[in-house]
N, C-alpha and C positions, 0 to 999 in steps of 0.2 A: 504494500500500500504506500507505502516510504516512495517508491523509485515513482511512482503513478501521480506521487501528491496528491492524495487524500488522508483521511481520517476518519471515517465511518463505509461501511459499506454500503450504504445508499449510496455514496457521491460515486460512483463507482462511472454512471451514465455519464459524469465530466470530466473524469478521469480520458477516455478515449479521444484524441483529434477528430475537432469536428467534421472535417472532410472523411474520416475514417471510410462512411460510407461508400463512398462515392470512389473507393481507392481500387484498383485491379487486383484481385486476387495474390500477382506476386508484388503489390507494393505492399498489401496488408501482412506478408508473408516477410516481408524485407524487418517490416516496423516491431512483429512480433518476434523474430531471431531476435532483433538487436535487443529491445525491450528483455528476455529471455538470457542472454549473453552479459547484461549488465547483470542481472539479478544475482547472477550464476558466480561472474569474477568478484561480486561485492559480498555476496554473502554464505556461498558454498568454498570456493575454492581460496586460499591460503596464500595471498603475494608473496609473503615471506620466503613459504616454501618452496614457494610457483620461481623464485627467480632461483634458490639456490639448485633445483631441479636445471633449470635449465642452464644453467652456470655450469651445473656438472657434466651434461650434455655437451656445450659447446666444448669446454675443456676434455672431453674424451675425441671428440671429432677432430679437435686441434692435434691429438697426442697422433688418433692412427693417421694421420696425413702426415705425418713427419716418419712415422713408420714405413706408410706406403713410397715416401722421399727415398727411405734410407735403404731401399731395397733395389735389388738387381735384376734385368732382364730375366733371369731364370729363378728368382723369387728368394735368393738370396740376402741376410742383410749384411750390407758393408759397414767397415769399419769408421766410427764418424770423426778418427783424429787423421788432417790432414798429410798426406803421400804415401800412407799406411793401406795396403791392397786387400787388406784381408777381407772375406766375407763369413759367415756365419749361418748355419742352417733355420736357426732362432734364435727370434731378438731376446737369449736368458742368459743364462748363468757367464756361461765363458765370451761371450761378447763382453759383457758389464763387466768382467774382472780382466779383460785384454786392455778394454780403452785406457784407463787410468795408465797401466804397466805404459801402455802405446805410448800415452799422452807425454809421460816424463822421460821415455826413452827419445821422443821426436826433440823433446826440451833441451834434455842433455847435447845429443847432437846438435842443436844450432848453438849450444854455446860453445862445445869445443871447435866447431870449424868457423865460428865466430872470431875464435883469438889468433 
């Protein structure tokens, strides 16, 4: 009754847009989704959780498209420290314990041929 602005259910008949009548089938059909859609985000469903939902959603889509980056024509994943060729059959265990070892073996090298 809130969203309709009213306070009693008689008011109900002034509640409706006057032209209601007069409206096509799918305008009537447009007015009550949306009408419906308010109701629904204001007083069923949870903003709160509604963003941290989709926060988690976007943040998982973000992770496997850096996945699907890191992978190779034959669905391999490669190694993500630069000039290092290796690939990996799964993105687990022995990837994530190579990169670090990688990362400070590629380190070491540019500062010894650095000097």
């Amino acid at each position: 009754m809130k969203e309709l602005g009213i306070e009693e259910l008689e008011e109900m008949s002034q509640c409706v847009p006057h032209q209601f009548e007069s409206w096509t089938k799918a305008k009537k059909k447009e007015y009550l989704e949306e009408l419906a859609a308010t109701i629904v985000d204001k007083y069923i469903l949870d903003t709160a959780k509604h963003k941290k939902i989709a926060l988690a959603t976007s943040q998982l889509e973000e992770k496997q498209l850096q996945r699907l980056k890191d992978m190779t024509s034959s669905g391999r994943y490669k190694c993500r420290v630069p000039g290092c060729n290796k690939t990996f059959r799964s993105d687990g265990k022995w990837r994530h314990t190579h990169e670090p070892v990688s990362q400070s073996t590629s380190q070491h090298r540019r500062a010894t041929t650095a000097d």
